[in-house]
C-alpha positions, 0 to 999 in steps of 0.5 A, spaced: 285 559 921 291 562 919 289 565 913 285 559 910 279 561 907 272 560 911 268 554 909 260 553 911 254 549 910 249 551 904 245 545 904 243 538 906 240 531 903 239 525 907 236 519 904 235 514 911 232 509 914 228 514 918 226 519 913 227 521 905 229 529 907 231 533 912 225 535 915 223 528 916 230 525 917 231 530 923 224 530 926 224 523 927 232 523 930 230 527 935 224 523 936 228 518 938 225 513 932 228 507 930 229 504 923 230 497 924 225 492 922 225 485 918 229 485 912 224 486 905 230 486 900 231 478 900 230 471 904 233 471 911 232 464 913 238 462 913 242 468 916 243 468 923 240 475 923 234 477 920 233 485 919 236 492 918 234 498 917 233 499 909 230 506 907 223 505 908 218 506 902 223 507 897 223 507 889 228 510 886 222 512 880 219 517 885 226 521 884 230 519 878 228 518 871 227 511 870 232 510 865 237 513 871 234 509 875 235 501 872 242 503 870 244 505 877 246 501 884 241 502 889 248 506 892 249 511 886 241 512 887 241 514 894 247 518 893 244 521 886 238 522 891 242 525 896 246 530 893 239 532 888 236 534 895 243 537 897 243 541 891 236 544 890 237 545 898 243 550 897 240 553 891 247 552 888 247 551 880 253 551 874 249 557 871 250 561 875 257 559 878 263 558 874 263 551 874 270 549 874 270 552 881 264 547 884 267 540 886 264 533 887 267 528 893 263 523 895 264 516 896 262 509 899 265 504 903 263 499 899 260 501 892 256 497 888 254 490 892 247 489 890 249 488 881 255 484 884 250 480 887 244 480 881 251 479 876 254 473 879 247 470 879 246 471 871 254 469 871 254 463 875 246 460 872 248 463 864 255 464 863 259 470 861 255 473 856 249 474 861 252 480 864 250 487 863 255 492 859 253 496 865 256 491 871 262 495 871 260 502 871 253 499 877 259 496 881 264 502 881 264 506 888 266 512 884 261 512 878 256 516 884 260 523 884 262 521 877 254 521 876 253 528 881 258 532 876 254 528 869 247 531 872 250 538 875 255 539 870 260 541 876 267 540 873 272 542 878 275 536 883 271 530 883 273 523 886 270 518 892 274 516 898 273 509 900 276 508 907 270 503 910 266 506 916 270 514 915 268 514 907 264 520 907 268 524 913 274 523 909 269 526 904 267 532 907 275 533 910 277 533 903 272 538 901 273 542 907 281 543 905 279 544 898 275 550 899 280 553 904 286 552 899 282 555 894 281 549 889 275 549 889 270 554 891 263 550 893 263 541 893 259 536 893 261 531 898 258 526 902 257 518 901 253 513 900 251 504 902 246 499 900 250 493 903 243 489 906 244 484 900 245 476 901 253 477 901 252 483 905 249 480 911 252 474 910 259 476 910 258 481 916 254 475 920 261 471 919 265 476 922 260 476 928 259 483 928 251 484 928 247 483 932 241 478 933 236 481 937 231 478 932 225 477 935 225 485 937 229 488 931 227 496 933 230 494 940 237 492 938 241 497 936 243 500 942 250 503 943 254 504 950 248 499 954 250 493 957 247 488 952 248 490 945 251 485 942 253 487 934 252 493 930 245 492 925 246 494 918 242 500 914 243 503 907 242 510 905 245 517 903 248 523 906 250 530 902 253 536 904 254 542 900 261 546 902 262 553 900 266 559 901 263 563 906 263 569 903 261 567 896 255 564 900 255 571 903 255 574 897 250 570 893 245 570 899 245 563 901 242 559 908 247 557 912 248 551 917 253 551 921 261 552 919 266 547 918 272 549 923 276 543 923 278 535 921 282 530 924 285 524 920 289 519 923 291 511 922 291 507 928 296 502 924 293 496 929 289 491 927 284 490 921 277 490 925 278 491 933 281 498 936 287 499 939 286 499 947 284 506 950 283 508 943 289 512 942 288 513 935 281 515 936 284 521 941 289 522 936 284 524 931 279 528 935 286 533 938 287 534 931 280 537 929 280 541 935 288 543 934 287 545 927 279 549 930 284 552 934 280 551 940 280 548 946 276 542 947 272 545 953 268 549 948 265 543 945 259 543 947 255 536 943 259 529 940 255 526 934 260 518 937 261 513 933 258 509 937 257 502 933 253 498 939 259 493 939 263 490 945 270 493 944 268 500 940 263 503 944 268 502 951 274 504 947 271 510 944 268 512 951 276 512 953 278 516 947 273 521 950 275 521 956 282 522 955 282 527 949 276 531 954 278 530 961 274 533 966 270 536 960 268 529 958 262 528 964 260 534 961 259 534 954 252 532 951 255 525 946 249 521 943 250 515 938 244 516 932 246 509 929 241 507 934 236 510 930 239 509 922 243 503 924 250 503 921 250 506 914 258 504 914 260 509 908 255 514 909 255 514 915 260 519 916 256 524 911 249 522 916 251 523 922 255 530 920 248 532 918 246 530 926 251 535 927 250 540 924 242 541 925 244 539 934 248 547 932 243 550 928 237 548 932 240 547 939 237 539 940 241 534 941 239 527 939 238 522 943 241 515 943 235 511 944 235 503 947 239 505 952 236 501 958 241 498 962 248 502 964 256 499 962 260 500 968 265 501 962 261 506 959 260 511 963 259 518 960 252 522 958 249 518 952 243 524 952 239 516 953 233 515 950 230 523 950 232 529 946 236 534 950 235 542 948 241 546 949 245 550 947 249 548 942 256 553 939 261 546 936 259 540 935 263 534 933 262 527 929 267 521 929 267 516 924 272 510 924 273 505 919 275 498 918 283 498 916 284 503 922 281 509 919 279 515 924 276 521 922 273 527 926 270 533 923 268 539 927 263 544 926 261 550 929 253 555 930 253 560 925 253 567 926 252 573 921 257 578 923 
């Protein structure tokens, strides 16, 4: 690591369509349940598609205070919720760490598309002055990390990243380099969605990238299996809390699992679609290893992208293939999204939490609808059942709209 400093996971929170906190989130991943279901949040009828995974039984009053709660997108809450889990999770507080060392990064791939939808309407139906002095501030991707430092009363770096579906990896990447550097000595970092919205389902049918399995919604998400036919949409938060490891020592704190590595690359290719074989995918994975200093025999589980899309899926296979050679038919590789649905910007911070939980409990997650095999993808999906195993390094990828790819790599815990 060449003098960095080490950084670990003190505390987790996930807000998802398969469970509001860790305990639940995590049992129902292993158990294979999927978050898909006809959409609640508005009319469908007119959609191509009729369901998402939205977070099930969901009011933000149950969490915030109700004030908090009405001036808050439903993105911001379930980063506000996310990150308040993460916090009491880590037991991490501005009073008893100096709280200029404690960062917040986190951020979402869209930010706030349910006030832009409720604002138009106001606009369109009373004119200018029936918006809200609150649109801006609801509608911003930043005002969730702005809102996590208010509460906590952390001062260090605060900023969100927004780089579509790799949002809350380039999150956890940053905190990561942060810590090392010694800006910062713990951060919040993660990221939030709420996009199952009347433009956002709208929008995305148009680009012909969801799937329309409607009469068998739970069943529709399948990454890697010969009939997917689009990647269904979810909404949620994830958060991590990032520490130097010998503070975390120091203050007794639970850990995780360590941060080893992060890989940033560009594909510089085409707006949408992957570049053939994947190359900015093996880019990105060889970086994270490179900067581990491991070799890629050592990792043991892939948390993949894995969107259910034709193109994504096989091009991803190849980038595996390519980065892991003889290894790639022996590492476990499983795609949650089978399970949540695309989180787009908190994915990255969701998976991770996969991740993470495949290290410190030696389980890995199954990829569930997997039915019938693709030729062109042809690796070990763990399909359908969870698989108990030793599990030293884990990876998660994450790739964006734009080109973006992002790969962190986390490695078991081991008091020394």
């Amino acid at each position: 690591m060449n003098g960095k400093r080490k950084v670990v996971v003190t505390g987790v929170g996930a807000v998802t369509p398969i469970g509001i906190g860790l305990d639940e989130f995590w049992k129902n991943l292993v158990a294979g349940v999927s978050g898909a279901a006809p959409i609640t949040h508005f009319d469908t009828k007119d959609y191509d598609t009729h369901f998402a995974c939205e977070v099930k039984n969901f009011k933000a009053v149950d969490f915030l205070d109700r004030k908090s709660a009405q001036r808050l997108d439903p993105f911001a809450q379930f980063a506000m919720i996310s990150a308040d889990l993460a916090v009491d999770d880590s037991g991490l507080s501005a009073k008893d760490f100096d709280p200029d060392r404690i960062g917040v990064v986190f951020g979402s791939g869209i930010g706030g598309m349910h006030s832009y939808n409720t604002q138009f309407m106001n606009y369109v139906n009373g004119g200018p002055s029936r918006i809200s002095p609150f649109f801006i501030p609801m509608l911003i991707p930043d005002i969730a990390c702005g809102q996590i430092s208010i509460k906590h009363g952390f001062k260090g770096p605060n900023y969100a990243t927004v780089s579509a579906c790799a949002t809350a990896s380039h999150a956890i990447g940053d905190a990561f380099r942060l810590i090392q550097y010694g800006d910062a000595d713990a951060v919040v970092c993660g990221g939030s969605e709420a996009p199952i919205t009347p433009m956002g389902l709208g929008g995305f049918n148009a680009m012909r990238a969801l799937s329309t399995r409607n009469d068998a919604p739970e069943i529709a998400s399948r990454p890697f299996d010969a009939k997917r036919d689009g990647f269904v949409m979810g909404e949620g938060g994830g958060t991590l809390i990032l520490e130097e490891l010998e503070q975390a020592r120091k203050r007794g704190a639970k850990i995780y699992a360590e941060v080893v590595g992060i890989g940033f690359t560009a594909d510089a290719h085409h707006i949408t679609a992957p570049p053939e074989g994947g190359e900015g995918a093996v880019r990105s994975m060889n970086r994270s290893l490179k900067d581990a200093g491991i070799t890629a025999d050592k990792v043991d589980y892939i948390n993949v992208h894995g969107t259910s899309t034709q193109l994504g899926d096989v091009s991803e296979t190849i980038a595996i293939k390519t980065t892991f050679k003889n290894h790639a038919a022996k590492v476990h590789i499983s795609s949650t999204k089978s399970m949540t649905g695309h989180l787009l910007g908190a994915a990255g911070a969701v998976e991770a939490i996969a991740a993470i939980m495949a290290c410190k409990t030696d389980s890995i997650p199954p990829t569930i609808n997997y039915e019938f095999p693709d030729p062109a993808c042809d690796l070990d999906y763990t399909p359908n059942k969870a698989v108990h195993t030793t599990v030293n390094y884990a990876l998660s990828n994450t790739f964006g709209f734009g080109g973006h790819n992002a790969t962190i790599l986390f490695k078991k815990y081991t008091p020394t």
